[in-house]
VMD Tcl script that draws the C-alpha trace (Angstrom):
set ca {
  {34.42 -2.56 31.61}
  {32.14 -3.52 28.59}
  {29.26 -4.36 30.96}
  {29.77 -0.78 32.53}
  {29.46 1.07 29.15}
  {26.66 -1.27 28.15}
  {24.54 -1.03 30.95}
  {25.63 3.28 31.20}
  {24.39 3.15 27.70}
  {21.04 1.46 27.89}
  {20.06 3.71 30.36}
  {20.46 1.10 33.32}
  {23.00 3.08 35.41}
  {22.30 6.96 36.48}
  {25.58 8.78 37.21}
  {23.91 11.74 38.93}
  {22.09 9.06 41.47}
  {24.23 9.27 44.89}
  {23.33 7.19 47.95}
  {23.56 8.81 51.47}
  {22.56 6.35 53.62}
  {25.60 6.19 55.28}
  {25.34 9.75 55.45}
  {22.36 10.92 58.76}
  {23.04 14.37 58.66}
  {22.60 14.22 55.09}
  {19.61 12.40 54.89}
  {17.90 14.74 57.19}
  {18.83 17.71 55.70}
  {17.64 16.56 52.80}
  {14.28 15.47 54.70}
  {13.67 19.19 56.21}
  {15.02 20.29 52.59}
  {11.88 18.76 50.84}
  {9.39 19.10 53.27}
  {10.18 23.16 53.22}
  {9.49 22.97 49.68}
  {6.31 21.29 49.95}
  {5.16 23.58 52.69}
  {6.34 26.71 50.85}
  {3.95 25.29 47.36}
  {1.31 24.92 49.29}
  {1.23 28.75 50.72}
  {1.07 29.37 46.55}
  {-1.85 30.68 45.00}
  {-2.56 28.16 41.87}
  {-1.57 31.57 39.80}
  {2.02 32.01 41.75}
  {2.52 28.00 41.34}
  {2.34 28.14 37.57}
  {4.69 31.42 37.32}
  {7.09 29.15 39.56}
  {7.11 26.22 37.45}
  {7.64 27.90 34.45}
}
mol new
graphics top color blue
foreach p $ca { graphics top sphere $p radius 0.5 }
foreach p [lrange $ca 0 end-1] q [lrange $ca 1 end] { graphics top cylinder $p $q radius 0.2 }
display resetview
Protein backbone atom coordinates (compact mmCIF):
# COMPACT_ATOMS: atom_id res chain seq x y z
CA UNK A 1 0.00 0.00 0.00
CA UNK A 2 2.99 2.43 0.63
CA UNK A 3 4.17 2.01 -2.99
CA UNK A 4 0.50 2.95 -4.08
CA UNK A 5 0.43 6.26 -2.09
CA UNK A 6 4.02 6.93 -3.12
CA UNK A 7 3.81 6.49 -6.61
CA UNK A 8 -0.23 8.37 -6.44
CA UNK A 9 1.78 11.04 -4.82
CA UNK A 10 4.67 11.67 -7.14
CA UNK A 11 2.43 12.06 -9.80
CA UNK A 12 3.21 8.49 -11.35
CA UNK A 13 -0.36 7.09 -11.24
CA UNK A 14 -3.50 9.15 -12.85
CA UNK A 15 -6.80 8.09 -11.24
CA UNK A 16 -8.98 9.71 -13.91
CA UNK A 17 -6.92 7.52 -16.73
CA UNK A 18 -9.39 4.47 -17.66
CA UNK A 19 -8.46 1.84 -20.26
CA UNK A 20 -11.16 0.58 -22.73
CA UNK A 21 -9.52 -1.67 -24.72
CA UNK A 22 -11.49 -4.36 -23.75
CA UNK A 23 -14.24 -2.18 -24.39
CA UNK A 24 -14.96 -1.92 -28.93
CA UNK A 25 -17.99 -0.13 -28.71
CA UNK A 26 -16.33 2.16 -26.48
CA UNK A 27 -13.37 2.75 -28.26
CA UNK A 28 -15.25 3.67 -31.31
CA UNK A 29 -17.50 5.87 -29.89
CA UNK A 30 -14.93 7.55 -28.57
CA UNK A 31 -13.15 7.51 -32.16
CA UNK A 32 -16.37 9.15 -34.01
CA UNK A 33 -16.54 11.29 -30.61
CA UNK A 34 -13.16 13.07 -31.43
CA UNK A 35 -13.14 13.11 -34.93
CA UNK A 36 -16.72 15.18 -34.73
CA UNK A 37 -14.91 17.55 -32.69
CA UNK A 38 -12.15 18.05 -34.95
CA UNK A 39 -14.43 18.38 -37.91
CA UNK A 40 -16.79 20.76 -36.09
CA UNK A 41 -13.21 23.25 -35.16
CA UNK A 42 -12.36 23.25 -38.34
CA UNK A 43 -15.89 24.74 -39.78
CA UNK A 44 -14.75 27.70 -37.00
CA UNK A 45 -13.80 30.96 -38.08
CA UNK A 46 -10.29 31.70 -36.13
CA UNK A 47 -12.70 34.48 -34.30
CA UNK A 48 -15.51 31.69 -33.20
CA UNK A 49 -12.43 29.25 -32.18
CA UNK A 50 -11.04 31.71 -29.66
CA UNK A 51 -14.69 32.61 -28.14
CA UNK A 52 -14.88 28.63 -27.82
CA UNK A 53 -11.79 28.12 -26.04
CA UNK A 54 -12.26 30.66 -23.71
Amino acid sequence: MKNFIEEFYYGNIDPQARSFEQNKKVQRDMQTLNESEDFLTGKLSGEDEETEQA
